[in-house]
N, C-alpha and C positions, 0 to 999 in steps of 0.2 A: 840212044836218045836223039844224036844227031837225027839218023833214018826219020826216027819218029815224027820229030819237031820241026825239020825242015834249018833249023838254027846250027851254027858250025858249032864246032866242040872248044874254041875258043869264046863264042859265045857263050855255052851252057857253064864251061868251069867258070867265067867271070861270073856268074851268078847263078851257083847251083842252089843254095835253099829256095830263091824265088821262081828259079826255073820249074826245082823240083814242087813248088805251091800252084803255081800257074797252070802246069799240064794236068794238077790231082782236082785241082777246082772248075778245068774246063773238060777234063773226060768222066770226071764224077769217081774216080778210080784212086786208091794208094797208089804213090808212085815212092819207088827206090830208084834212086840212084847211085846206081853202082860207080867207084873208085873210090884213090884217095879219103876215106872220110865219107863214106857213104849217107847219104843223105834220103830219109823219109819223108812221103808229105802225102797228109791225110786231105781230100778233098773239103774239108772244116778250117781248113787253113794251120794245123800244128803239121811241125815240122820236128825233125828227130837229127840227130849228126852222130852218127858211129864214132868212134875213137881210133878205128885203125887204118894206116895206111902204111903197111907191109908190103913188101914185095912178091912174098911169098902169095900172095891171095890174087895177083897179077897174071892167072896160069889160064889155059886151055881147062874147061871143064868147072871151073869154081862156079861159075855161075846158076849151070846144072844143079852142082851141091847146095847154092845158095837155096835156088828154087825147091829143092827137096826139103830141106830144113822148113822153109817159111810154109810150104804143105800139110810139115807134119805140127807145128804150130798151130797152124787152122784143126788140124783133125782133134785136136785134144781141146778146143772150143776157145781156142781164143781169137777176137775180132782182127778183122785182116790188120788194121794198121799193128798192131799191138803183134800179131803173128810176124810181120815185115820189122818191127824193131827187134824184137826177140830173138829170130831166127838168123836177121843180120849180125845179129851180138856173136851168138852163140858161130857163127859161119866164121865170124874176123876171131875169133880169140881161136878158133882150131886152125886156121890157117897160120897163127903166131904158134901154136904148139908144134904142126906141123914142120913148120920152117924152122923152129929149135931143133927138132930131131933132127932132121933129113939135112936144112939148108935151106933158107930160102930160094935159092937159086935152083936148087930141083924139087921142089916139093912139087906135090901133082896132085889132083882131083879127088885122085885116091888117097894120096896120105892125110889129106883135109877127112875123107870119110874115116879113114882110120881114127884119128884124135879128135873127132866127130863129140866120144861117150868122156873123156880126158876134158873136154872144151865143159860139157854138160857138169859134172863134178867139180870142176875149181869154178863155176856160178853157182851152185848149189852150194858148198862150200862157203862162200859169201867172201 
């Protein structure tokens, strides 16, 4: 987001929902913001804040996973932002499965695809 915005990341974490409203309302685009407490924000000006901020979800390759998930969101017809909150849910609660199995301190890209269908059934589940 740095890259993006041209604003240091000391800036952006001082105010990620605004950040994250400001870039969705001037590129016309959903934006996520990924860490800590990932943050959505629909160019309408609503804003979304994940629950998780694991270590485990902190890896090479999650974000990869993320964007597959929020993909497969979209293919089964749901609207991007609503796909971007769903598919983050569903990314941060496998990455807590993940890092239960393995360890947050190794879990990898792939153990997140692993507990991927595990993440999908305890929401379902309810």
């Amino acid at each position: 987001m740095s890259r993006l915005t041209g604003l240091s990341i000391a800036e952006i974490n001082g105010s990620r929902i605004a950040t994250a409203r400001q870039y969705a309302q001037e590129w016309g685009h959903v934006v996520l913001l990924k860490g800590a407490h990932t943050v959505i924000a629909h160019p309408d000006g609503r804003a979304g804040v994940l629950p998780f901020a694991d270590p485990a979800l902190a890896k090479a390759g999650s974000g990869d996973v993320l964007a597959g998930v929020i993909v497969a969101m979209l293919a089964q017809g749901l609207e991007p932002f609503e796909a971007a909150v769903a598919g983050g849910y569903v990314h941060g609660q496998a990455g807590i499965v993940a890092g239960a199995k393995v360890g947050a301190a190794s879990a990898t890209a792939e153990d997140y695809l692993e507990a991927l269908s595990d993440s999908l059934i305890r929401l379902y589940a309810g």
